[in-house]
MIVO-343183 format. One line per 4 residues: number of its first residue (from 1); their letters; for each residue x, y, z of N, C-alpha, C, O. Coordinates in nm, 3 decimals, decimal comma, padded with zeros to 5 digits. Atoms other than C-alpha are relative to their C-alpha. Layout:
# MIVO-343183
NUM) a) X:Y:Z:X:Y:Z:X:Y:Z:X:Y:Z | ...
This chain:
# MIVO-343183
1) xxxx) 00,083:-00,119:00,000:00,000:00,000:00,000:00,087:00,126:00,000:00,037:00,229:-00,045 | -00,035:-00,107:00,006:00,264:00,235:00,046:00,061:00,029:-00,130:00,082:00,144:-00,169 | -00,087:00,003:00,117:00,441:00,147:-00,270:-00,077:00,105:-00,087:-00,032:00,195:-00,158 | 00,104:-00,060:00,099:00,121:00,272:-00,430:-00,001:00,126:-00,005:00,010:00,204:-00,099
5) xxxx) 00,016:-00,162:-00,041:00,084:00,578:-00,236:00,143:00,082:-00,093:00,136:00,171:-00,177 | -00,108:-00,049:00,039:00,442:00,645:-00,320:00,024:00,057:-00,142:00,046:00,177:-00,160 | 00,051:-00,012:00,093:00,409:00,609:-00,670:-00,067:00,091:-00,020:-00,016:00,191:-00,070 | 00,115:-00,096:00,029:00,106:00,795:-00,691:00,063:00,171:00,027:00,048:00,265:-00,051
9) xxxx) -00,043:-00,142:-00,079:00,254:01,109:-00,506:00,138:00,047:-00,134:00,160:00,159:-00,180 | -00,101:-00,058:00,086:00,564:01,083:-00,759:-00,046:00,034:-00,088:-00,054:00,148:-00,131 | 00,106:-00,067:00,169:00,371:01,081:-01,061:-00,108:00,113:00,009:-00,144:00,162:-00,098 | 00,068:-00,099:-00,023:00,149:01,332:-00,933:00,140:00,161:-00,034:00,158:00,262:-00,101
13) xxxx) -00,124:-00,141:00,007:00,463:01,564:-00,885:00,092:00,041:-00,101:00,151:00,149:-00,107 | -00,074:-00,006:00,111:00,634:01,487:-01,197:-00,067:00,078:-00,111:-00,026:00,185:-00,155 | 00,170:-00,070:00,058:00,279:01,562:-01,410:00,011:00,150:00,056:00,040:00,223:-00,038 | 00,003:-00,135:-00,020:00,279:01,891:-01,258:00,109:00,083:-00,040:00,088:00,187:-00,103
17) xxxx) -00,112:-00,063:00,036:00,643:01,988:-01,295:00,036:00,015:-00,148:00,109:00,102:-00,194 | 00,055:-00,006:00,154:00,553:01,895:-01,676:-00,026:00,107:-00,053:00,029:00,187:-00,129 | 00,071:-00,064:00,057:00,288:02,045:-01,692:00,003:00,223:00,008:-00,085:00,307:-00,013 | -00,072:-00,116:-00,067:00,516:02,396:-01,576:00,065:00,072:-00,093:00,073:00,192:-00,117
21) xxxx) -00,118:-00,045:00,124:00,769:02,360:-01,867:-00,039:00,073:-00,062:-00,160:00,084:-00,080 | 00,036:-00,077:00,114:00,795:02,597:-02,106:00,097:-00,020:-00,121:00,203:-00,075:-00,089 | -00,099:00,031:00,143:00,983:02,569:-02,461:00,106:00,065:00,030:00,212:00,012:-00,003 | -00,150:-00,103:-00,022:01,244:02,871:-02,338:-00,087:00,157:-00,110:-00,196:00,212:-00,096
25) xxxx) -00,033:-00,122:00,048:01,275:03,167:-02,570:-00,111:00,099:-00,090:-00,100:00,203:-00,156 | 00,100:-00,078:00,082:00,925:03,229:-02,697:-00,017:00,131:00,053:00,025:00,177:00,159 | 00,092:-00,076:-00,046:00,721:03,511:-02,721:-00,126:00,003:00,039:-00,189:-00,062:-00,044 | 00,077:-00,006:-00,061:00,420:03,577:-02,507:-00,044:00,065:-00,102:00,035:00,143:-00,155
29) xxxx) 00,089:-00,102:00,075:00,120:03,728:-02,751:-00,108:00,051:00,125:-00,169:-00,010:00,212 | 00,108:-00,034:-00,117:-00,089:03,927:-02,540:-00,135:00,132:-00,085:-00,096:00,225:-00,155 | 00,084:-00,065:00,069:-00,375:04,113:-02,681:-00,087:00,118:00,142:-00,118:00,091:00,258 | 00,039:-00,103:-00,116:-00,515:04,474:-02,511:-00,110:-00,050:-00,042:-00,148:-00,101:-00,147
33) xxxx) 00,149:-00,038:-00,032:-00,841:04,498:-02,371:-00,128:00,074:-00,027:-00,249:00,052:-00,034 | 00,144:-00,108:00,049:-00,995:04,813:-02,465:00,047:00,045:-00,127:-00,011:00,150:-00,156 | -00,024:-00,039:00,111:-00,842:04,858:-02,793:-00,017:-00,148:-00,128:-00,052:-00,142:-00,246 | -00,011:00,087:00,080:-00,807:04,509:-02,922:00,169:-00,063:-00,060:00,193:-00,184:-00,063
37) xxxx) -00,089:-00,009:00,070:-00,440:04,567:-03,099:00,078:-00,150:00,103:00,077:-00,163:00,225 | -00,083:00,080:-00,015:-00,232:04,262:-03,065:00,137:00,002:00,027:00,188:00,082:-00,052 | -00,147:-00,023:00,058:00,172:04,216:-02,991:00,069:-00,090:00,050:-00,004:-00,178:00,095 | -00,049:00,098:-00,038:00,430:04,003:-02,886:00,078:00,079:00,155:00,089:00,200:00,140
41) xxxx) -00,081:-00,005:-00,132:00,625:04,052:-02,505:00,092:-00,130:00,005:00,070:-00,248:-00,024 | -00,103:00,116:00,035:00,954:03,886:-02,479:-00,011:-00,028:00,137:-00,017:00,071:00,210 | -00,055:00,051:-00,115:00,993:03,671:-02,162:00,105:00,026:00,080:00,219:-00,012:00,053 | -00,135:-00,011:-00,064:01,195:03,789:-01,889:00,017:-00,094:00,133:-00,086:-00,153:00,164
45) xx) -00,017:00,077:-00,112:01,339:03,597:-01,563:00,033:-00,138:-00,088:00,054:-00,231:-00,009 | 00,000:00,156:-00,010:01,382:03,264:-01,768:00,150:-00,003:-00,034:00,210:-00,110:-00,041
């Protein structure tokens, strides 16, 4: 039973740390609100 738990808890934590990744060096598109106009923002901190 604990093997299971164990298991379970890793794959839970792995799945998340996944699901975190990012490719690296894209750009973010972000689109305004009250105008509409579209653009790209470069990623900083990575």
């Amino acid at each position: 039973m604990k093997k299971l738990v164990l298991w379970t808890l890793i794959s839970a934590f792995v799945l998340s740390m996944a699901a975190c990744a990012t490719t690296g060096g894209e750009a973010m598109r972000v689109k305004c609100p009250s105008c509409g106009y579209e653009f790209d923002v470069e990623r900083y901190g990575r």
